[in-house]
N, C-alpha and C positions, 0 to 999 in steps of 0.2 A: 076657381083659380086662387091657387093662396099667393098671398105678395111678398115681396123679398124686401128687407130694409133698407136697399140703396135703388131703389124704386118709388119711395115715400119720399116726403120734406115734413116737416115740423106744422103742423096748419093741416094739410089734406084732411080732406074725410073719408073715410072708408065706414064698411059696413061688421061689427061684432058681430061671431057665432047665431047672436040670435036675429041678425041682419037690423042692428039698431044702428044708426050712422053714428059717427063719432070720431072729433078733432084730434089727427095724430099729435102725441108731444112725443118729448125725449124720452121718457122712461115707457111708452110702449114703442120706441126704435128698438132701445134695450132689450125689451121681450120680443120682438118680432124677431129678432139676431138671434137669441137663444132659441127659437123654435115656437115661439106662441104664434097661431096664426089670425089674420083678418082678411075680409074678402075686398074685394073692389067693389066701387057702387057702377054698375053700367051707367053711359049716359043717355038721359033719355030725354024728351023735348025739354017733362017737367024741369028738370036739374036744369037743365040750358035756360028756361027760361027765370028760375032761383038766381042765374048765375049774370040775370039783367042780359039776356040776348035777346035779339027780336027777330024774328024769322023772316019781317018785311023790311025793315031798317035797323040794321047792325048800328050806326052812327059810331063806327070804329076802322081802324086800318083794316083791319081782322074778319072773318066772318067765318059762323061757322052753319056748313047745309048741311040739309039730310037727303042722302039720294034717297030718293025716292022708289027706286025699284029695287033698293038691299036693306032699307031702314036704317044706315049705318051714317055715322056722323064724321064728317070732313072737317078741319080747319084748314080755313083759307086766309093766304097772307100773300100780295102781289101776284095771284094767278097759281102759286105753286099750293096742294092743300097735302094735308098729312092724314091719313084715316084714325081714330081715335076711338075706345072703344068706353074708357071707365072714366069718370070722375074727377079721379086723381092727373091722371094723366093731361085733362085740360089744364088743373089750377097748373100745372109744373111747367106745362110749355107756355100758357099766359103769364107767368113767374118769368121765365126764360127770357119772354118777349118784349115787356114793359117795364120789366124787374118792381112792379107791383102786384102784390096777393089777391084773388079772384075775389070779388066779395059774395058773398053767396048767403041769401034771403032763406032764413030756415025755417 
């Protein structure tokens, strides 16, 4: 999957051609726009738990599970959860939510 630049935020990580993670800024929005591409990093327990979640005590409004019979990771916020598949897509809806940046342990 290549990603499009009004998909990213400034901060996100994504993964280089050669799948080495790395902090979007301004001037790879730039290139992303003109055609340069990067991947999304799937999420997966590790990231989640880089990203300070705990899979027995969230100790947040928020939580995010993994069904268990698709391996696919939910965000849950008041009962309603969103399916979520990359990286990116967490830090921008926990952005969205708190209007603070995901800290993420690298």
């Amino acid at each position: 999957m290549e990603l499009k630049s009004n998909e990213l935020r400034i901060g996100n990580l994504v993964q280089s051609k050669e799948n080495r993670p790395f902090e979007i800024t301004l001037e790879d929005l730039i290139f992303i726009e003109a055609g340069s591409t990067c991947k999304p990093i799937p999420l997966t327990e590790e990231w989640l738990l880089k990203c300070n979640f705990n899979f027995r005590n969230f100790g947040r409004e928020f939580s995010v599970s993994n069904h268990l019979l698709s391996g696919n990771f939910y965000f849950m916020i008041s009962g309603f959860g969103k399916q979520i598949y990359y990286l990116h897509e967490l830090q921008n809806l926990y952005f969205t939510l708190t209007n603070k940046e995901l800290e993420i342990k690298m």
